[in-house]
C-alpha positions in Angstrom: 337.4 -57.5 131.2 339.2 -54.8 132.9 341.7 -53.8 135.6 341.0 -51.5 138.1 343.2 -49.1 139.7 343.7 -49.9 143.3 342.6 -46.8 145.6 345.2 -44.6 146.8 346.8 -45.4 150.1 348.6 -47.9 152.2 349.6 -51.3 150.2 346.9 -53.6 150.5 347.2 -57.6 152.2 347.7 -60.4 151.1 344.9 -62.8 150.3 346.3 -65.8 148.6 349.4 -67.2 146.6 349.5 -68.5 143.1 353.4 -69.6 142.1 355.4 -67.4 142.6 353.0 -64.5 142.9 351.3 -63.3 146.1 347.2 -62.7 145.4 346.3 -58.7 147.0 343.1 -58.7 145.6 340.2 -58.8 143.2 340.1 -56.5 140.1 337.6 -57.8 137.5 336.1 -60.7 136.9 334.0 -61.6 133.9 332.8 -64.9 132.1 336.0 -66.9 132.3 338.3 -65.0 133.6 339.1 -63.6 136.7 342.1 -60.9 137.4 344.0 -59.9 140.5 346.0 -57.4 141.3 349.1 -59.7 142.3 353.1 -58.9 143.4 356.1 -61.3 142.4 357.6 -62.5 145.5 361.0 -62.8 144.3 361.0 -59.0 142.0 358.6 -57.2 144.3 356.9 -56.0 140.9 352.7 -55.4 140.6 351.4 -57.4 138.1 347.9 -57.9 137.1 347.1 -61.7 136.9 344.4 -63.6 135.3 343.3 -67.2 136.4 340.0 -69.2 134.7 337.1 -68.5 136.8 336.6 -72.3 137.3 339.7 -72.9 138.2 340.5 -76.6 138.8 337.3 -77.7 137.3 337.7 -75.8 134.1 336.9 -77.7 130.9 339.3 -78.4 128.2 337.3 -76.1 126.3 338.0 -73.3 128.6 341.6 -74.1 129.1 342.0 -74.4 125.8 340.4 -70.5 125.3 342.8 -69.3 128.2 345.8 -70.8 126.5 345.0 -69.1 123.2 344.5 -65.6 125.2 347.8 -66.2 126.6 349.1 -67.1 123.2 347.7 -64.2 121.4 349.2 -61.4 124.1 352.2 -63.1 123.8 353.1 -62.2 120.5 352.0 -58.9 120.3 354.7 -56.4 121.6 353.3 -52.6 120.8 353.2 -49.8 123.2 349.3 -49.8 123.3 348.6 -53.4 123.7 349.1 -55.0 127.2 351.8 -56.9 127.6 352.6 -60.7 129.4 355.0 -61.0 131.5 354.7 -64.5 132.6 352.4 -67.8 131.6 352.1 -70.6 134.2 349.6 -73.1 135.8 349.5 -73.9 139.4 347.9 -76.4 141.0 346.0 -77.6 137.6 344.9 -73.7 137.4 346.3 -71.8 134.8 347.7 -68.2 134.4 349.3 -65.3 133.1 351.0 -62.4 134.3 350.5 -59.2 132.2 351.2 -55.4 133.0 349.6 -53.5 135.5 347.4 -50.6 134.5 346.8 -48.2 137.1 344.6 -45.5 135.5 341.5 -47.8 135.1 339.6 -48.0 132.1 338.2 -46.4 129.1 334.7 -46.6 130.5 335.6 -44.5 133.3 336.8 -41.6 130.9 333.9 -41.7 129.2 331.7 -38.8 130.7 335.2 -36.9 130.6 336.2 -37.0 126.7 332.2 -36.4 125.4 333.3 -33.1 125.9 336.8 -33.4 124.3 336.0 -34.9 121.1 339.7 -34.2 119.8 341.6 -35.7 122.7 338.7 -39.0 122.2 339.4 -38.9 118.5 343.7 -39.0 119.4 342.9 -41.9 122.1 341.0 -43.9 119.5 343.9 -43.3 116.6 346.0 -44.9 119.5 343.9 -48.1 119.7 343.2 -48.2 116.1 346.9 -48.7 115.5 347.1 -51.0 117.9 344.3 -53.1 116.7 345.9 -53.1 113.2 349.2 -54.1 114.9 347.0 -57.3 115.7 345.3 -58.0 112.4 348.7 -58.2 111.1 349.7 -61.2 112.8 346.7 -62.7 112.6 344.7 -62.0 115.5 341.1 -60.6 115.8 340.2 -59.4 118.8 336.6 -59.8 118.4 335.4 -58.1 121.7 336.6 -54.3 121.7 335.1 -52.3 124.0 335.6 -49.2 126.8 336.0 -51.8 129.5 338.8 -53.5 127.6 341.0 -50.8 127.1 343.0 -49.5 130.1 343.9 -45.5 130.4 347.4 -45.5 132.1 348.3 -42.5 135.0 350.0 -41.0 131.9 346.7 -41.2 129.8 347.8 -43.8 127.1 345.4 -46.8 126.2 346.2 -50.0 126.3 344.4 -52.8 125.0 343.4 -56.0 127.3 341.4 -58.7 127.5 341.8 -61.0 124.6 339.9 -64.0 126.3 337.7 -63.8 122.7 340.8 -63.3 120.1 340.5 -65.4 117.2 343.9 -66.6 115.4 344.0 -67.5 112.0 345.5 -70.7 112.1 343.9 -71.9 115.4 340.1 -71.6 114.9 338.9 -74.9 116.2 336.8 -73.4 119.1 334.8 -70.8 116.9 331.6 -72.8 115.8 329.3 -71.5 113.2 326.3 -70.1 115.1 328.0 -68.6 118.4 327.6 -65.6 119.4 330.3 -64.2 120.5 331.3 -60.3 122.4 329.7 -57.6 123.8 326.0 -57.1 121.6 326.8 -53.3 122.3 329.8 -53.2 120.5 329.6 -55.9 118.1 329.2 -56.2 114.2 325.9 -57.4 112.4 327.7 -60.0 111.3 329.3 -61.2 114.2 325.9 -60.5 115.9 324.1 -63.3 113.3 326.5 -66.0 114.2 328.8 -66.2 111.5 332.1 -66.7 113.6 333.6 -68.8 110.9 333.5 -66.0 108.6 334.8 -62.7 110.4 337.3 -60.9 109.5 339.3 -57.7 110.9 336.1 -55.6 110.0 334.4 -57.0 113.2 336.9 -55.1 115.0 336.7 -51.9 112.9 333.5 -51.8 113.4 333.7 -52.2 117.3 336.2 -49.2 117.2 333.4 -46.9 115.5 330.7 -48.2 118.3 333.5 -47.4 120.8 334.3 -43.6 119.5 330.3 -43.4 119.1 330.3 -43.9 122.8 332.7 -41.4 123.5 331.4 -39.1 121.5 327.9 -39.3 123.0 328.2 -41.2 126.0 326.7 -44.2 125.1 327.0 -47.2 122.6 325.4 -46.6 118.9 322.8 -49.8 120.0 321.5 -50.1 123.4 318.0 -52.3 123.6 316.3 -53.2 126.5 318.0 -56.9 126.4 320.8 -58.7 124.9 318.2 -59.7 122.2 316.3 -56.3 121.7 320.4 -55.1 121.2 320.7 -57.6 118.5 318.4 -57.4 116.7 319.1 -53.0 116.7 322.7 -54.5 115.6 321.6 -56.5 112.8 318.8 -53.9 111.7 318.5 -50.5 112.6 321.0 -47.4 111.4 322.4 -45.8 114.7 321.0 -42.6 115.8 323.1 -39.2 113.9 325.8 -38.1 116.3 325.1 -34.6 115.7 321.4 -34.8 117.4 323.2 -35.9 120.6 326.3 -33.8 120.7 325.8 -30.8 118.2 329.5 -29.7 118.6 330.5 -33.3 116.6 331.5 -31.8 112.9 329.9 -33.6 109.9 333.5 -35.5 108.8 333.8 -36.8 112.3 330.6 -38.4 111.9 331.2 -39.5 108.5 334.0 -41.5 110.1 332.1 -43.3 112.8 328.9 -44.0 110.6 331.7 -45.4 107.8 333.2 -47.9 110.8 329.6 -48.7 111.8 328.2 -49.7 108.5 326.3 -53.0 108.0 328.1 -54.4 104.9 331.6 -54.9 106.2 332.8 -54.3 102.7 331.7 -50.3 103.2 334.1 -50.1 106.4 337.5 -49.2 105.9 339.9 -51.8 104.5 341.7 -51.3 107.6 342.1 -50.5 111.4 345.1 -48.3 110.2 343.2 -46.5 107.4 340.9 -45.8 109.9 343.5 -44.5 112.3 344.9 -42.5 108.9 341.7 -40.9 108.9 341.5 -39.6 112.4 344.5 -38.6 112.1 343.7 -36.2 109.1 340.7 -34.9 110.8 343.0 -33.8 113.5 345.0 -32.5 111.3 341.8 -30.8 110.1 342.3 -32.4 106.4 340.4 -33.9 104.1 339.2 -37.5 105.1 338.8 -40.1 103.1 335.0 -41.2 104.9 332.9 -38.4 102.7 334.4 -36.2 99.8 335.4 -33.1 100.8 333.7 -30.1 99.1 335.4 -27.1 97.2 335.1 -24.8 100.3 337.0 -27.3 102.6 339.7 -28.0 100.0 340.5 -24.2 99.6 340.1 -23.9 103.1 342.8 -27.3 104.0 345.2 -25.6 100.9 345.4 -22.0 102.5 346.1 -23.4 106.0 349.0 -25.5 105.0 350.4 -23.0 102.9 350.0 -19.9 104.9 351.0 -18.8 108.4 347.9 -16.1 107.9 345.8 -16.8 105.6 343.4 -13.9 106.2 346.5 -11.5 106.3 346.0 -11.7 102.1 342.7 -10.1 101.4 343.5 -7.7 104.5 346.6 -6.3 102.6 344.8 -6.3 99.5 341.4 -4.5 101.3 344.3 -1.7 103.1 346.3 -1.2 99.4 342.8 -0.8 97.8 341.4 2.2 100.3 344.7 3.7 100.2 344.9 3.6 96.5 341.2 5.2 96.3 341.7 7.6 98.8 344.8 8.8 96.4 343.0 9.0 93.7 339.9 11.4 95.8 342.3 13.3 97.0 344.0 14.4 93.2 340.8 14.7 91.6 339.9 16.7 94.7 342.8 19.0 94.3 342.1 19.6 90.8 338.7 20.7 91.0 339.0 22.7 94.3 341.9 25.0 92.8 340.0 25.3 89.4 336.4 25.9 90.0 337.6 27.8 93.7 339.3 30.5 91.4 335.8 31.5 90.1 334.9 32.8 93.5 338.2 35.0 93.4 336.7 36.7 90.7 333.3 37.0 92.5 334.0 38.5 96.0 330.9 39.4 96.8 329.2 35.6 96.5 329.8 33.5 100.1 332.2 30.9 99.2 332.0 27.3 99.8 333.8 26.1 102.8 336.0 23.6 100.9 337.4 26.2 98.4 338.9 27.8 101.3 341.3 24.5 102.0 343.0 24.8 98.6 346.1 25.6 99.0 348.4 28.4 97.0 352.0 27.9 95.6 353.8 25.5 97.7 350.9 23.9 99.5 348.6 21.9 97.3 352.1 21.0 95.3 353.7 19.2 98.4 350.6 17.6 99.6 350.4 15.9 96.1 353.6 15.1 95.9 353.4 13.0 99.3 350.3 11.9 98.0 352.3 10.4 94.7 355.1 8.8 97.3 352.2 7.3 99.2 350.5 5.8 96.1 353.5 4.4 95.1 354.9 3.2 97.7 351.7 1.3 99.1 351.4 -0.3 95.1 354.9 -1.4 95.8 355.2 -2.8 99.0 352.1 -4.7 98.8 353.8 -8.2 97.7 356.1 -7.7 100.3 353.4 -7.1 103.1 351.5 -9.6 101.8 354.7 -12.5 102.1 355.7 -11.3 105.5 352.5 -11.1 107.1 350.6 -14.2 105.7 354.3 -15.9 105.4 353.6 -18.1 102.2 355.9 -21.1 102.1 356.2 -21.5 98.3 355.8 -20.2 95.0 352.3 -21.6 94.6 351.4 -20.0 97.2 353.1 -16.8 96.7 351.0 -17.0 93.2 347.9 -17.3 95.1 348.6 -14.3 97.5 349.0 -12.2 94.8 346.1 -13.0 92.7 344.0 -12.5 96.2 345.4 -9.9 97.2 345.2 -7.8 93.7 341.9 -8.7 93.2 340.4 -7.2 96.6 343.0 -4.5 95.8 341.9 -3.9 92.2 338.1 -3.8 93.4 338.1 -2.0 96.6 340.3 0.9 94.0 337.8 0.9 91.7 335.0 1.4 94.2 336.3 3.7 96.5 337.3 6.1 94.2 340.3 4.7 91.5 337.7 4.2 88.7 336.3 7.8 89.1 339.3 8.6 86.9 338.4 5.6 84.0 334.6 7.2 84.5 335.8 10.4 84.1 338.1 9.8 80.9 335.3 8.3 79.5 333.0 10.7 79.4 335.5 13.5 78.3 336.3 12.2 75.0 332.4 11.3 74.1 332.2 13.1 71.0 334.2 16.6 72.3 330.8 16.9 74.3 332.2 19.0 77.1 333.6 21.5 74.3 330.1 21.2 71.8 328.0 21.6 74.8 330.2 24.8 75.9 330.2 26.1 72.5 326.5 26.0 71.5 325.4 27.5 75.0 328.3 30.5 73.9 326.7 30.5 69.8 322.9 30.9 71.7 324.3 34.3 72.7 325.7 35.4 69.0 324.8 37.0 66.0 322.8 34.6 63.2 325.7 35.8 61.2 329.0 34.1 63.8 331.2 31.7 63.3 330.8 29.8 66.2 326.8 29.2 64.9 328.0 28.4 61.1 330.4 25.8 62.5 327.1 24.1 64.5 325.1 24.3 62.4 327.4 22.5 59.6 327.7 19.8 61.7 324.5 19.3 62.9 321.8 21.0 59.9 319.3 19.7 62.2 319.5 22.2 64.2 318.2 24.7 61.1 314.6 23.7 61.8 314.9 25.0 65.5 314.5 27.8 66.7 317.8 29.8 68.1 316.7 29.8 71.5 316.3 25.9 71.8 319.2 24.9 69.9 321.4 25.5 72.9 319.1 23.2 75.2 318.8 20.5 72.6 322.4 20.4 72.7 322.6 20.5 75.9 320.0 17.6 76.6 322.1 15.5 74.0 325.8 16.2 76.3 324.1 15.3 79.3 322.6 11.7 77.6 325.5 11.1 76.1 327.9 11.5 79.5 325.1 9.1 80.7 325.4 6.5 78.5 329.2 6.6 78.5 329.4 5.9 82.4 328.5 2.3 81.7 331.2 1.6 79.0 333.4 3.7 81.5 332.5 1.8 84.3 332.7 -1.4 82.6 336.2 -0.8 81.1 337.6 0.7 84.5 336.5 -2.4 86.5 338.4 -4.8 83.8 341.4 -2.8 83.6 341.6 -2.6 87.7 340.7 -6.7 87.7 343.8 -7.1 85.0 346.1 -4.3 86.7 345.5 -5.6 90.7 346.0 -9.1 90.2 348.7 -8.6 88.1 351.0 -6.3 89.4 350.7 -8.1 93.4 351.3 -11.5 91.6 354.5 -10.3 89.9 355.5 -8.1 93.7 354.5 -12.0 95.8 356.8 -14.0 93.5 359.6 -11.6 94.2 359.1 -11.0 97.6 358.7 -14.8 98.2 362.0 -15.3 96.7 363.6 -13.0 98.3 362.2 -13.9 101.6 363.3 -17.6 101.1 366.8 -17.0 100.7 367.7 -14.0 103.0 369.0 -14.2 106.6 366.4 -11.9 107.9 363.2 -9.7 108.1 365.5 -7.1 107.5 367.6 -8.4 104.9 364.2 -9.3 102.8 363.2 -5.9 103.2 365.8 -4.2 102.1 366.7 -6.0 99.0 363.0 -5.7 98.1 363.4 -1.9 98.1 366.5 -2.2 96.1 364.8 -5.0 93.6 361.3 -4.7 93.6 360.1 -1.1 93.6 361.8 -0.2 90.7 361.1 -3.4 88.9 357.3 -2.9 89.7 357.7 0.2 87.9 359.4 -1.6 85.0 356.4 -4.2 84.4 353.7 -1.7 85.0 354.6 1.4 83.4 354.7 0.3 79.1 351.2 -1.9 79.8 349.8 0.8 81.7 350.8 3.7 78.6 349.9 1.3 75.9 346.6 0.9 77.9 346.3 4.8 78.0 346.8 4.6 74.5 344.0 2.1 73.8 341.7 3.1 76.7 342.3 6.7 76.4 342.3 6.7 80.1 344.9 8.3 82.4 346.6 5.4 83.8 349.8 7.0 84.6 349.7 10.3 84.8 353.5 10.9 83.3 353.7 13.9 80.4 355.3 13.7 77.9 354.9 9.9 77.1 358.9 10.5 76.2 359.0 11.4 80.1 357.9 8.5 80.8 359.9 6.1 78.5 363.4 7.6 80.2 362.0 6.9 84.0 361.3 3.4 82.8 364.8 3.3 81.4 366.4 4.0 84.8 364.3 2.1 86.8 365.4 -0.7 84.7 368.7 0.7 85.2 368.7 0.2 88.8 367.1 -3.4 89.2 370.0 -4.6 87.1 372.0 -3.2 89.3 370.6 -4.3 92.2 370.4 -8.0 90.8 373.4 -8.0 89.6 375.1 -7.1 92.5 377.1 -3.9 90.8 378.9 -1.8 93.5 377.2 -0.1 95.5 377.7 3.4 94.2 376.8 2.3 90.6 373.0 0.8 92.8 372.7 4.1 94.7 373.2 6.1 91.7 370.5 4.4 89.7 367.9 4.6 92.0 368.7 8.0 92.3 368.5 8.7 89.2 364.9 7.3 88.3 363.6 8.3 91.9 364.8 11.8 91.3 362.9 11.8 87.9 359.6 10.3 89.1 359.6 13.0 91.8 360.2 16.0 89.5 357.6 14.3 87.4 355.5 14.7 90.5 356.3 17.6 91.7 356.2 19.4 88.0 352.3 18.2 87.4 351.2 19.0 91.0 352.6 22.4 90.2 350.7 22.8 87.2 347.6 21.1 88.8 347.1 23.9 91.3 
């Protein structure tokens, strides 16, 4: 049973009088009950009031029903549950006074929140909590349905109409083998008569068939009678939300299908874990109706932890092209100045148009040296990007930035150009190939009687059964296999070390940055003491495992000669993030980082010098 809102306009007449209450009008009527829209005479206040529908000639049976309605309201005091202002009988015809709802009822919103499944989903919660507020004292309501929950002007629900309500210790009118509530909305079991034996999973499961509605605009059973509906009740599965209303998710469903299951023991326990559960879907977390699968839990962790989740593997994915595009650009530099100083020697050949970009002197040497700044500088910033932009809020997840963010790093490196350099190393030191192959070619041009020939053809007597003229081929065929072959152990190696480096080095930059970000003032503040802290540090951690790699790899992961050279910028580096830590004046800080900037740069600037 509902109340209707009265139309907009002038106050309506009055029809009748009941106590002290002045009858305007008609508002709903259903199998007992009848409700008015009614005004106190004494307060002036609107009131909606409910009277048996027999009035004077009610049974005892019926007044009986009323008085436990009345009884049931009256103990209930929560925000969504109608409330009673008033119980009285006049003139043998009983009464009550309850709140008056002027927004209509949830039947009327119906059409309206299909298309709003999370604003149906928060109105439900609402009632759910309500219900459960209910079941706690003992009361079933036993007849939930759109029509007996009012909307208010301000769009809160409010549950009415508990002419059916059961209470625990007053049970005398339930008889085995009724049928009581709306067939639409009502459980299997309460559907097959067993009224002695419901408990608050009727109502549960009366929610479910009301958010079913709402979510496809009509109840999950709807036969052709009250008996066709029972009997769909009792034995058919409802119809999958998602073939109605496509834009329903899977765990939304999984939450109405668990409130609409036949065993009552498969419903939730409760009409506030059910609420719970609505409430974590809104919150877009796992729910407790269907396991959620690896994807969604890595998806639910990364929202709560990060402002910007995706801001990770984009830091990582703009580090990575930077970093390869370094690493292009030195091996570029290299090769144009060395092989472009062939055509100085032959001015008659055309020349290629990129060995007229290298530069002389100063030019190529300054590029680089920006170049180095660049490389480092985007290596060391990246934990601190990473932290501001995607704005982790703790060290788990400042660990789990940084292992994303070096891994795209460390792979999008190696591909675009970083692991040229591991290839490259390789293939080098395969068996002084380069210098064997370079050295037979030259002995193909000798006297039988050189040294350079002797010297092959010690190593290799093979060669004595060949003629001279297809040693140097044969030689040649074997440098160019074996450079092939080594590009897969090259490869291979290069991908680990940039899978070990990446990750590493952003993790240890993330837990830093996180740190410092959590207990400065400011943006600014963070940065700064990151520059002072972390960019040295960074060096400290990476530069001894990168030369004991070089070592064992016999790649060039840090491109610092002498190894000595390299040991003493370490040292100041180290130097300066005690400093900085420690909080030493500040002329002791800014002559430490000084001191081991100033040496990575003549470092730099030295070896560009030499490169060109």
């Amino acid at each position: 049973m509902a109340t209707i809102a009265p139309p907009d306009g002038s106050p309506p007449s009055v029809v009748d009088s009941v106590g002290d209450y002045e009858l305007l009008r008609e508002i709903a009527r259903g199998g007992m009950g009848v409700v008015y829209e009614a005004r106190h005479k004494g307060l002036r206040r609107v009131v909606a009031l409910k009277m048996i529908v027999s009035g004077q000639f009610a049974t005892a049976e019926d007044s009986q029903r009323f008085r436990i309605e009345a009884e049931a309201v009256a103990r209930l005091e929560h925000p969504h549950i109608v409330p009673i202002y008033d119980i009285g009988e006049s003139g043998g015809r009983p009464f009550f006074a309850m709140k008056y709802i002027a927004g209509g009822s949830l039947l009327g919103k119906v059409d309206e929140l299909r298309t709003e499944p999370r604003a149906a989903v928060a109105v439900l919660a609402k009632i759910a909590r309500a219900v459960h507020y209910a079941h706690q004292r003992g009361i079933l309501h036993r007849d939930l349905k759109p029509a007996n929950v009012l909307i208010g002007r301000d769009g809160e629900p409010y549950v009415t109409d508990f002419g059916l309500a059961k209470i625990e210790e007053d049970s005398a009118l339930t008889q085995t083998g009724q049928i009581l509530g709306t067939p639409a909305y009502m459980a299997p079991e309460q559907a097959a008569g067993k009224t002695r034996t419901l408990t608050t999973a009727v109502d549960i499961y009366s929610l479910g068939a009301i958010l079913y509605q709402l979510l496809t605009g009509r109840p999950p059973f709807q036969g052709g009678s009250v008996i066709a509906t029972l009997i769909q009740v009792m034995e058919d599965e409802p119809e999958p939300i998602h073939t109605t209303n496509s834009a329903i998710d899977r765990n939304l469903e999984a939450i109405v299908l668990k409130c609409l299951a036949k065993d009552p023991e498969e419903r939730y326990e409760s009409a506030d874990a059910l609420a719970n559960d609505l409430g974590r879907w809104l919150d877009g977390e796992p729910i407790r109706a269907r396991p959620a699968s690896n994807w969604e839990l890595a998806r639910n962790w990364l929202r709560k932890n990060f402002a910007a989740a995706w801001m990770v593997p984009v830091v990582g994915l703009v580090v990575g092209l930077l970093c390869g595009a370094y690493s292009w650009t030195k091996i570029l530099v290299y090769y144009v100045d060395t092989l472009g100083s062939a055509y100085d020697l032959l001015p008659s050949v055309d020349r290629p148009w990129l060995t007229t970009l290298h530069l002389r002197l100063l030019g190529w040497p300054t590029v680089l040296i920006a170049f180095d700044f660049v490389f480092f500088l985007a290596l060391s910033t990246m934990g601190l990007l990473t932290v501001l932009l995607a704005r982790s809020k703790n060290r788990i997840a400042d660990i789990a930035a940084g292992l994303v963010t070096g891994s795209v790093m460390g792979v999008v490196m190696f591909t675009t150009g970083f692991g040229v350099l591991y290839v490259q190393s390789e293939i080098h030191f395969t068996e002084s190939a380069e210098f064997e192959y370079w050295n037979t070619s030259y002995a193909a041009w000798l006297d039988a009687g050189s040294t350079q020939r002797s010297r092959l053809l010690e190593r290799y007597p093979d060669l004595q059964a060949l003629a001279p003229e297809a040693r140097a081929d044969t030689m040649a065929r074997k440098w160019y296999y074996d450079h092939t072959m080594a590009l897969a152990g090259g490869i291979a190696r290069g991908f680990l070390l940039m899978l070990v480096f990446g990750p590493t080095l952003s993790t240890a930059q993330t837990l830093i940055a996180g740190a410092i970000l959590r207990r400065s003032r400011s943006r600014r503040e963070t940065a700064l003491r990151y520059l002072e802290v972390a960019i040295p540090g960074i060096w400290v951690v990476t530069a001894l495992p990168l030369l004991l790699l070089m070592l064992v790899a016999r790649a060039d992961l840090i491109t610092v000669r002498p190894l000595w050279y390299a040991l003493l910028i370490t040292l100041t580096a180290g130097m300066a993030v005690v400093a900085a830590w420690f909080r030493w004046p500040w002329w002791v800080r800014v002559a430490a980082q000084g001191a081991w900037v100033t040496l990575f740069a003549a470092h730099s600037f030295i070896l560009s010098w030499v490169q060109t």
